[in-house]
C-alpha angles and dihedrals in degrees: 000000000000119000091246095064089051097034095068104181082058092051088045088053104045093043087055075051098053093042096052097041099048120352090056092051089054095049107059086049071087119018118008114234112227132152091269088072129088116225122217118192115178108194098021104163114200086341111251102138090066091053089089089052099050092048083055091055099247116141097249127191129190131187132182136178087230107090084186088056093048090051089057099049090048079057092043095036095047106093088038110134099218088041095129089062092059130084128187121188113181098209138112112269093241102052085057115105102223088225095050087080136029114279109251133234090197117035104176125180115178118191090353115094091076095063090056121104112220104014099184091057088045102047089050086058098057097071089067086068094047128088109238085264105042132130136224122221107188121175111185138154112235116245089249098049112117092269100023089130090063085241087152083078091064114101087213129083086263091090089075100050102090113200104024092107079077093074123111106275102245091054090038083059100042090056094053091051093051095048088052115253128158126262082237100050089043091052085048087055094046094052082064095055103050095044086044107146123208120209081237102057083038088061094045088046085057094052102047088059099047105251132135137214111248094177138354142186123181107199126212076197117042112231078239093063092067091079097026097048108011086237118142119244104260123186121228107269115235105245088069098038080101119132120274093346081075096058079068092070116014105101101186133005133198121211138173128205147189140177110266 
């Protein structure tokens, strides 16, 4: 497991970084982000991704499954200057009353929508918390990118192998347990395979519930990769945006979206 997923205040810091140097930018090529917009992030972690936003003056709102995650960004988030415009609520989505919080004009989820069961139930959900205009900016690794499987969480060597979540199960399994990862780590693992999205299936699930795609970048290096690895965000050239074969090398794709 790399230092930057134990070390959270790290974590915290580059994701504010990522966010402000890319997401945001992507983000006003369709609605501009100024202090007047409420900022919804489901699965936020330990909300750095909204830091951007706060420092911008937007009412921003997170809200994460992970009591534990929510504690930490109230301790990241206490001398800021902007605080009383931020609101945390450690509880699962659906138990979340639309009405209980302020409908957003911006939801946002960043390497998120591949831990959740059931995507197409949660992503028609998603328009109860929206205002009749809002956007969608969703960032997520396809299923078949090099580390698609999160491998790069194991303590063992197998964070640097890229592509072998793509093994049969059984065997998948079978190598985890003989590197010597936890049962809790492997079931962890597992939880990512059998919610992997596809950009594909994303795109069907879009349609089913009636959205549509305002914008959307697929990246060979992954804006991330910038602060973990010192690599500079590349887009995917042309001659392999080609379907299915992408998902191969993609390794993390920004879309916004919006209800027909």
């Amino acid at each position: 497991m790399q230092d930057r997923h134990k070390n959270r205040d790290k974590y915290f810091q580059e994701q504010g970084i990522v966010t402000e140097k890319y997401v945001i930018p992507f983000i006003n090529s369709e609605i501009t982000v100024t202090r007047d917009l409420v900022i919804l992030e489901i699965g936020c972690g330990e909300a750095g991704n909204l830091r951007p936003f706060l420092d911008l003056g937007c009412k921003v709102i997170g809200i994460d499954i992970a009591a534990n995650k929510i504690e930490n960004a109230r301790k990241f988030y206490a001398n800021h200057p902007l605080k009383e415009k931020l609101t945390l609520i450690a509880e699962d989505i659906y138990n979340i009353n639309p009405g209980q919080i302020e409908k957003a004009d911006l939801i946002i989820m960043r390497d998120t929508l591949e831990h959740i069961p059931d995507q197409e139930k949660f992503l028609s959900c998603l328009n109860f918390f929206l205002k009749q205009e809002g956007k969608i900016f969703l960032g997520f690794p396809p299923w078949r990118m090099p580390f698609g499987g999160h491998q790069q969480m194991c303590e063992s060597r197998l964070n640097k192998i890229p592509y072998f979540h793509l093994l049969p199960e059984r065997l998948y399994v079978w190598i985890l347990k003989k590197s010597g990862e936890t049962q809790s780590k492997i079931n962890g693992l597992l939880e990512v395979r059998e919610t992997r999205i596809s950009i594909s299936r994303f795109k069907r699930i879009l349609q089913s519930d009636d959205y549509k795609i305002d914008k959307q970048d697929y990246y060979l290096i992954n804006p991330n990769y910038e602060i973990k690895f010192r690599l500079r965000a590349r887009k995917l050239p042309w001659v392999i945006n080609i379907p299915y074969l992408r998902d191969f090398f993609i390794t993390t794709c920004y879309f916004i979206i919006s209800k027909r």
